[in-house]
N, CA, C and O atoms as a Tinker XYZ file with bonds, in Angstrom:
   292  protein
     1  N     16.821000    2.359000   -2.265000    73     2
     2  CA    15.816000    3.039000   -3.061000    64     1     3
     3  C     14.982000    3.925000   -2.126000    63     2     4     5
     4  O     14.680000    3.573000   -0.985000    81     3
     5  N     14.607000    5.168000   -2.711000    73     3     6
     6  CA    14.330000    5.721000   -1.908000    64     5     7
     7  C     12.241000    5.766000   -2.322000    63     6     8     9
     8  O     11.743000    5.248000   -3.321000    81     7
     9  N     11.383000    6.590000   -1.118000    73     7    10
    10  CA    10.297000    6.643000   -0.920000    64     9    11
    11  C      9.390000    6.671000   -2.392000    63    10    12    13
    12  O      8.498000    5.943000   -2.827000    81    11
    13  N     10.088000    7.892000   -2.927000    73    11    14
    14  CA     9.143000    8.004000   -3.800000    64    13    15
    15  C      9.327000    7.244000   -5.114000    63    14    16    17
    16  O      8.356000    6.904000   -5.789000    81    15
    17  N     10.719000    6.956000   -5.502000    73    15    18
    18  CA    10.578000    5.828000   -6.436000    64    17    19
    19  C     10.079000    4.498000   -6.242000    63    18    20    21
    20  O      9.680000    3.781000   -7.160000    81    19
    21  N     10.112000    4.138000   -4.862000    73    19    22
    22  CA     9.439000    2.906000   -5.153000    64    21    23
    23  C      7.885000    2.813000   -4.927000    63    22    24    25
    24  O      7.249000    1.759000   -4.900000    81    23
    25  N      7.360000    4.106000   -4.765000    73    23    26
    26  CA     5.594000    4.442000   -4.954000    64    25    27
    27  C      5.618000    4.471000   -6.944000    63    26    28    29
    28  O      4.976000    3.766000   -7.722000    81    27
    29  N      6.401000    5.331000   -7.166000    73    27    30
    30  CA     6.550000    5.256000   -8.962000    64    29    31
    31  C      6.909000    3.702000   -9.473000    63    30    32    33
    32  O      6.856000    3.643000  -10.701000    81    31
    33  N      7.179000    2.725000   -8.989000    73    31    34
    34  CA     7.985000    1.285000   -9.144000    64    33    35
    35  C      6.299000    0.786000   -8.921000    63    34    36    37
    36  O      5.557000    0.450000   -9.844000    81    35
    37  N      6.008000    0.825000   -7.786000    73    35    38
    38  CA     4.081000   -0.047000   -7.637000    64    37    39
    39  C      3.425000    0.615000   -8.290000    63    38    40    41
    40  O      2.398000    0.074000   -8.700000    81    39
    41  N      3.705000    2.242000   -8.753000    73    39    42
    42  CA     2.175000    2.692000   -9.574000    64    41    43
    43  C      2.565000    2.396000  -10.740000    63    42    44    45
    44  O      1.695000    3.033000  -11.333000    81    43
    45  N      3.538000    1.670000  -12.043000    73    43    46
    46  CA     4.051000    1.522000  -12.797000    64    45    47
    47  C      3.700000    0.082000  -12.870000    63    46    48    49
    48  O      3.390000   -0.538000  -13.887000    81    47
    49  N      3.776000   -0.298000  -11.841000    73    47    50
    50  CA     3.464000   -2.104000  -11.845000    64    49    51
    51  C      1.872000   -2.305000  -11.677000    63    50    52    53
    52  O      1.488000   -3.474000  -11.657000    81    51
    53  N      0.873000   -1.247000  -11.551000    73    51    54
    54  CA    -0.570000   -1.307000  -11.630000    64    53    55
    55  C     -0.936000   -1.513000   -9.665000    63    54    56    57
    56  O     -1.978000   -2.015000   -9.244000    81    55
    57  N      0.053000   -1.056000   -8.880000    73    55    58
    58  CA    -0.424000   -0.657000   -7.583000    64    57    59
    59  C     -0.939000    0.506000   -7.653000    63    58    60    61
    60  O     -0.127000    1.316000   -7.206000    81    59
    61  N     -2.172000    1.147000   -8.095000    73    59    62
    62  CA    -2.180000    2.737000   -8.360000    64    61    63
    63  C     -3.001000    3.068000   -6.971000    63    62    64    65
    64  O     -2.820000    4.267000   -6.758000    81    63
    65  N     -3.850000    2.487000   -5.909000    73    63    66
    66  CA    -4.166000    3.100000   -4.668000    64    65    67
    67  C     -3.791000    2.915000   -3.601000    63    66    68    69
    68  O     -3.699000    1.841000   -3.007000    81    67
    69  N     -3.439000    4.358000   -3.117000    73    67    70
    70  CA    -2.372000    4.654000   -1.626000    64    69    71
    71  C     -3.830000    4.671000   -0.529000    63    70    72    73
    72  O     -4.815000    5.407000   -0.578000    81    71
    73  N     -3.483000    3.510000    0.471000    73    71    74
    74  CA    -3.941000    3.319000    1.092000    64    73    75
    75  C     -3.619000    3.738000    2.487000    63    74    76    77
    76  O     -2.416000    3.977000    2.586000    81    75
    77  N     -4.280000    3.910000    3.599000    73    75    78
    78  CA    -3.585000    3.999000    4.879000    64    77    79
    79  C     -4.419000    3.145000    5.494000    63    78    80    81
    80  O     -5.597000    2.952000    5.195000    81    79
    81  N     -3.430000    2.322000    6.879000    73    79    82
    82  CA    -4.284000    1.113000    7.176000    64    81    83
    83  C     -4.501000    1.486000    8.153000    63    82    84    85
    84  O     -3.513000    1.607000    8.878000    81    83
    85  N     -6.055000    1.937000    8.836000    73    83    86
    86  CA    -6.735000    2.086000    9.993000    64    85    87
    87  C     -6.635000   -0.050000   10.422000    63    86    88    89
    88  O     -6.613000   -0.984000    9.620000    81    87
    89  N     -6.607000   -0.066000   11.634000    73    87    90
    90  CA    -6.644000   -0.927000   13.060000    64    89    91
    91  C     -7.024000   -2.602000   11.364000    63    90    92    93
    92  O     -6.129000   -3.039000   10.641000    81    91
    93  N     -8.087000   -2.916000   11.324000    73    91    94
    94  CA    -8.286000   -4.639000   10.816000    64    93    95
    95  C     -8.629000   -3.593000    8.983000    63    94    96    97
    96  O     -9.335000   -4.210000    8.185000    81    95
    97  N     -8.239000   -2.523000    8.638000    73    95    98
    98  CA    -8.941000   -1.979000    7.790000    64    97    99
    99  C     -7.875000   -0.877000    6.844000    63    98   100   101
   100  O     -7.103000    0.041000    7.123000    81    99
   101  N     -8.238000   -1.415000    5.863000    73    99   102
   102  CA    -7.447000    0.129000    4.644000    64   101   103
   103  C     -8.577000    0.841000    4.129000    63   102   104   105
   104  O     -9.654000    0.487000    3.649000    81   103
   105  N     -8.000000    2.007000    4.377000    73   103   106
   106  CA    -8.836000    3.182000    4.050000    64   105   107
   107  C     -8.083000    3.606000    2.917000    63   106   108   109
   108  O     -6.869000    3.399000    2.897000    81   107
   109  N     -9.000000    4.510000    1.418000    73   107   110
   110  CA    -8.741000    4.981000    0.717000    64   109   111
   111  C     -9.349000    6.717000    0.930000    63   110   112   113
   112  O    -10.535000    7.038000    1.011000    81   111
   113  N     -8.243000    7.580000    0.983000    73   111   114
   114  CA    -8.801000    8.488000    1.151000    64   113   115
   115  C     -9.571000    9.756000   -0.023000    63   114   116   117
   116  O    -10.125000   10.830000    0.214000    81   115
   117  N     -9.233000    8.902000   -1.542000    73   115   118
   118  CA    -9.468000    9.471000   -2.427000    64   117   119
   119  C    -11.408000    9.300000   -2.651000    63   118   120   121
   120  O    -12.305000   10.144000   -2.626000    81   119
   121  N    -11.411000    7.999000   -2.834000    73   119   122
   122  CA   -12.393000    7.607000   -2.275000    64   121   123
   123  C    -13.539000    7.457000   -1.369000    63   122   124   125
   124  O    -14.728000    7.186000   -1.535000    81   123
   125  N    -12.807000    7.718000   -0.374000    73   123   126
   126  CA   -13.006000    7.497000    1.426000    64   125   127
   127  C    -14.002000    6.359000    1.778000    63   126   128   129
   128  O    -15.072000    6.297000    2.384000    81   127
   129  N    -13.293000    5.600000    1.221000    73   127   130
   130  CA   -13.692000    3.988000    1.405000    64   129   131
   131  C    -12.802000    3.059000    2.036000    63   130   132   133
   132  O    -11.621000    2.876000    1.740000    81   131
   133  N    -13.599000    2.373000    3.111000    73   131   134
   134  CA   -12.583000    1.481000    4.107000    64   133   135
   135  C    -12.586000    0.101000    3.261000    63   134   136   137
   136  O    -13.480000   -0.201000    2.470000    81   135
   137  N    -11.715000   -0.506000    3.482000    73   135   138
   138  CA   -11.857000   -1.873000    2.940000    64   137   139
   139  C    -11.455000   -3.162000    4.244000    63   138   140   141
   140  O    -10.456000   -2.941000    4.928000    81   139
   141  N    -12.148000   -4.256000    4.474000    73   139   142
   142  CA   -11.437000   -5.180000    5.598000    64   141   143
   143  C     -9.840000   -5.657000    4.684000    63   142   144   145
   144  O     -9.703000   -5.802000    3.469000    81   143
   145  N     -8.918000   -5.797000    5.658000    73   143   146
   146  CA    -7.780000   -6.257000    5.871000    64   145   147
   147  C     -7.571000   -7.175000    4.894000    63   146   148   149
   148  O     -7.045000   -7.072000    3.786000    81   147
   149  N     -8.203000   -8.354000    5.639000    73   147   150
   150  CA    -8.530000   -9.756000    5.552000    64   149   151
   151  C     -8.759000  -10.195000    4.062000    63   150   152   153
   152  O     -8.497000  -11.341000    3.696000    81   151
   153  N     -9.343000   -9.075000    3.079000    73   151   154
   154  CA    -9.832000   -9.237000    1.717000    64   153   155
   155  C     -8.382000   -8.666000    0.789000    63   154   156   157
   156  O     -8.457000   -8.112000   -0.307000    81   155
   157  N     -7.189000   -8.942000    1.487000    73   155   158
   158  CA    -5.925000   -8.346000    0.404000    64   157   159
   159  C     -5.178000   -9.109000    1.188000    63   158   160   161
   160  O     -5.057000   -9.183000    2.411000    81   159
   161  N     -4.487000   -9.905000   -0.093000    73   159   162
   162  CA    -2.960000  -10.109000    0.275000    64   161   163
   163  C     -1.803000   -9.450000   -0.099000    63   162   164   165
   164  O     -1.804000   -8.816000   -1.153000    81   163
   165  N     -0.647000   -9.508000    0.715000    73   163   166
   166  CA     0.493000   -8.538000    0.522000    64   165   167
   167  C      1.477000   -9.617000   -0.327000    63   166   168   169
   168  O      1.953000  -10.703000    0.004000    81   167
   169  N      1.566000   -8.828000   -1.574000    73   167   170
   170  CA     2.027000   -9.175000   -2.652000    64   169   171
   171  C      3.700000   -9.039000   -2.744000    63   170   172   173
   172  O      4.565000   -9.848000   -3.081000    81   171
   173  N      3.758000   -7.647000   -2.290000    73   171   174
   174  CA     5.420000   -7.051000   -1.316000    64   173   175
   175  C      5.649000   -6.406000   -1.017000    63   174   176   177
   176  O      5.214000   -5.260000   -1.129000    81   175
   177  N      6.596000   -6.887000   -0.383000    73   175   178
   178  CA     6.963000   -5.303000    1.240000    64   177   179
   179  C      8.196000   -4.890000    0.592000    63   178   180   181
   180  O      9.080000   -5.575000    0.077000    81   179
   181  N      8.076000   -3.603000    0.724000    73   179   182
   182  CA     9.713000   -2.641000    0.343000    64   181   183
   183  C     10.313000   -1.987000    1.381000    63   182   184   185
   184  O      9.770000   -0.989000    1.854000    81   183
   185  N     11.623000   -2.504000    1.921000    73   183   186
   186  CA    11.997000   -1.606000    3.152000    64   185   187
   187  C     12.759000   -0.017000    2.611000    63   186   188   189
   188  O     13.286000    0.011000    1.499000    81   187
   189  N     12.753000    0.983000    3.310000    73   187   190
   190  CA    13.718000    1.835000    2.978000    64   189   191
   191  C     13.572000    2.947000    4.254000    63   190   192   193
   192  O     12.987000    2.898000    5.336000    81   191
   193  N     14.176000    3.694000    3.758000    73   191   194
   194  CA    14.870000    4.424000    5.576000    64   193   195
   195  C     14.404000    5.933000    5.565000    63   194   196   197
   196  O     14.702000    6.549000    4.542000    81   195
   197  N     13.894000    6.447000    6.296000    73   195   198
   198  CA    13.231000    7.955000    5.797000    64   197   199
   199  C     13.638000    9.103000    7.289000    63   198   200   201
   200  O     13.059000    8.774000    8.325000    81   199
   201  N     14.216000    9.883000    7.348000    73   199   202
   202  CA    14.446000   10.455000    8.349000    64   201   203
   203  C     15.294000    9.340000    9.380000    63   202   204   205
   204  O     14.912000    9.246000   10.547000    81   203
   205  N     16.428000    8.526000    8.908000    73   203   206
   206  CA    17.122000    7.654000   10.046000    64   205   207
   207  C     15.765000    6.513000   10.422000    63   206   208   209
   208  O     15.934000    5.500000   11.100000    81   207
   209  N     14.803000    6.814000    9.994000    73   207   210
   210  CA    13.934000    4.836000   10.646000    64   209   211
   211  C     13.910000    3.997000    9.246000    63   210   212   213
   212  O     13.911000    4.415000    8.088000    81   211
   213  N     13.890000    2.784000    9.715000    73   211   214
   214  CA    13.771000    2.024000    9.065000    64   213   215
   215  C     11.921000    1.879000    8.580000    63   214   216   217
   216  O     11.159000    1.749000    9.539000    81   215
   217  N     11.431000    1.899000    7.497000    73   215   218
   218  CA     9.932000    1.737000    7.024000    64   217   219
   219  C      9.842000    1.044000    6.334000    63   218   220   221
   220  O     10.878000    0.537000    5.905000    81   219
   221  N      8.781000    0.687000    5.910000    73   219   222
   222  CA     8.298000   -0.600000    4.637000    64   221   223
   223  C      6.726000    0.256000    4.113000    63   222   224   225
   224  O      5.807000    0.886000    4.636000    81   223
   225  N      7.166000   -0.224000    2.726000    73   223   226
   226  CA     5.995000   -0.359000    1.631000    64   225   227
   227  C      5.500000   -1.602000    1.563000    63   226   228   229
   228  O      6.225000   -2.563000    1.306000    81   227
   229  N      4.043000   -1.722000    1.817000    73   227   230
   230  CA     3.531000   -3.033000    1.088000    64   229   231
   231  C      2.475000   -2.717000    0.170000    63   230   232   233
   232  O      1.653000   -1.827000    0.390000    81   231
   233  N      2.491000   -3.636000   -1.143000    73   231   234
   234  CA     1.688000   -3.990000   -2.067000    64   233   235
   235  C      1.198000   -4.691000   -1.976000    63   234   236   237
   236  O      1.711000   -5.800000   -1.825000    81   235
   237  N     -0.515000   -4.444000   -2.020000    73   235   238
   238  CA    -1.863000   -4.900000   -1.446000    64   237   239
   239  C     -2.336000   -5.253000   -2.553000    63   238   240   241
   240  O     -2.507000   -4.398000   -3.422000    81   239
   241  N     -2.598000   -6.347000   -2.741000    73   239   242
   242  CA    -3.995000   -6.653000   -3.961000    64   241   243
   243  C     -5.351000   -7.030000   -3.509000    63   242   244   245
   244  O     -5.313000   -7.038000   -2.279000    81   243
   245  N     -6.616000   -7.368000   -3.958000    73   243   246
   246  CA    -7.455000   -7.714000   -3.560000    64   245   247
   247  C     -8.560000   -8.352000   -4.552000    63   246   248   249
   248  O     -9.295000   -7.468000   -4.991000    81   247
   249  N     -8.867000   -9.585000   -5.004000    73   247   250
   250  CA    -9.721000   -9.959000   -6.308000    64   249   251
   251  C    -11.153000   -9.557000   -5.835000    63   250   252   253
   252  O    -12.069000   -9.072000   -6.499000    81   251
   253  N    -11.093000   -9.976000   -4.147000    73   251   254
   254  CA   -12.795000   -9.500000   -3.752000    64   253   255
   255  C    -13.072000   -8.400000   -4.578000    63   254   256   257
   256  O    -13.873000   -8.487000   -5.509000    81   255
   257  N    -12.199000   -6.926000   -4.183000    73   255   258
   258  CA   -12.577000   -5.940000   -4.721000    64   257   259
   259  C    -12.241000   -5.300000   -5.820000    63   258   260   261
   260  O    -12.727000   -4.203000   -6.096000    81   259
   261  N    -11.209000   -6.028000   -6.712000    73   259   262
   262  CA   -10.537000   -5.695000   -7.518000    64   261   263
   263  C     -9.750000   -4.459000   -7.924000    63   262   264   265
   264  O     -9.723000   -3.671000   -8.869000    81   263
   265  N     -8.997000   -4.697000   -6.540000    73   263   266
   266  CA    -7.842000   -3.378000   -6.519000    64   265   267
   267  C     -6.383000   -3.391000   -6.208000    63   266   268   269
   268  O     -5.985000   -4.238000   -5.408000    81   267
   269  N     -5.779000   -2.794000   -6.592000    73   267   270
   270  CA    -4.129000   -3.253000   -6.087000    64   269   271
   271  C     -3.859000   -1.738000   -5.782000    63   270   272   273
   272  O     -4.140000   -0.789000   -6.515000    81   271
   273  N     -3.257000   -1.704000   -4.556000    73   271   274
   274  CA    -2.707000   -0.476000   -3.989000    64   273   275
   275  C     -1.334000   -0.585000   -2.928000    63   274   276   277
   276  O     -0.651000   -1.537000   -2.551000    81   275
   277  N     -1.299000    0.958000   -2.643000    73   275   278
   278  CA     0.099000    0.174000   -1.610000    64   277   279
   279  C     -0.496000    0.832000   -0.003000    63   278   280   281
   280  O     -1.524000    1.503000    0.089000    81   279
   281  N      0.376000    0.475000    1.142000    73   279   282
   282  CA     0.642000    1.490000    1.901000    64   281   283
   283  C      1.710000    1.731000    2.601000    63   282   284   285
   284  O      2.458000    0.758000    2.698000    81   283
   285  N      2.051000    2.696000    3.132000    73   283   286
   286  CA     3.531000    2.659000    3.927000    64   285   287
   287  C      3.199000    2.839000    5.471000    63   286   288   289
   288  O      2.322000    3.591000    5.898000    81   287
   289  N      4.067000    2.001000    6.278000    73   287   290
   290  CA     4.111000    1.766000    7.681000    64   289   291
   291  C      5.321000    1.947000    8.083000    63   290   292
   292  O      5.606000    1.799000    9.271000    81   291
């Protein structure tokens, strides 16, 4: 499966914010709000291959803040 269907697969499943994870921290850049790490668990990781590397999606939830998003690494 490739990148962008499985961003359409989590925003379909109610992952709707793309996160990028600065160092103990996800940042939303729509927003531009950091969130700690520590306050989301990874719900699931999606591997898939983009330019020959191997990458992963994970789906982040969080009840502290009540958000589910993804990010890719």
């Amino acid at each position: 499966m490739d990148k962008e269907t499985i961003i359409k697969n989590l925003i379909a499943a109610g992952y709707t914010t793309n996160f990028t994870l600065d160092k103990d921290c996800l940042y939303c850049g729509i927003t531009e709000t950091t969130y700690l790490l520590i306050s989301f668990n990874v719900d699931k990781e999606i591997g898939f291959m983009e330019d020959g590397i191997n990458k992963k999606i994970r789906a982040v939830s969080s009840e502290e803040y009540g958000l589910k998003g993804y990010n890719v690494h």
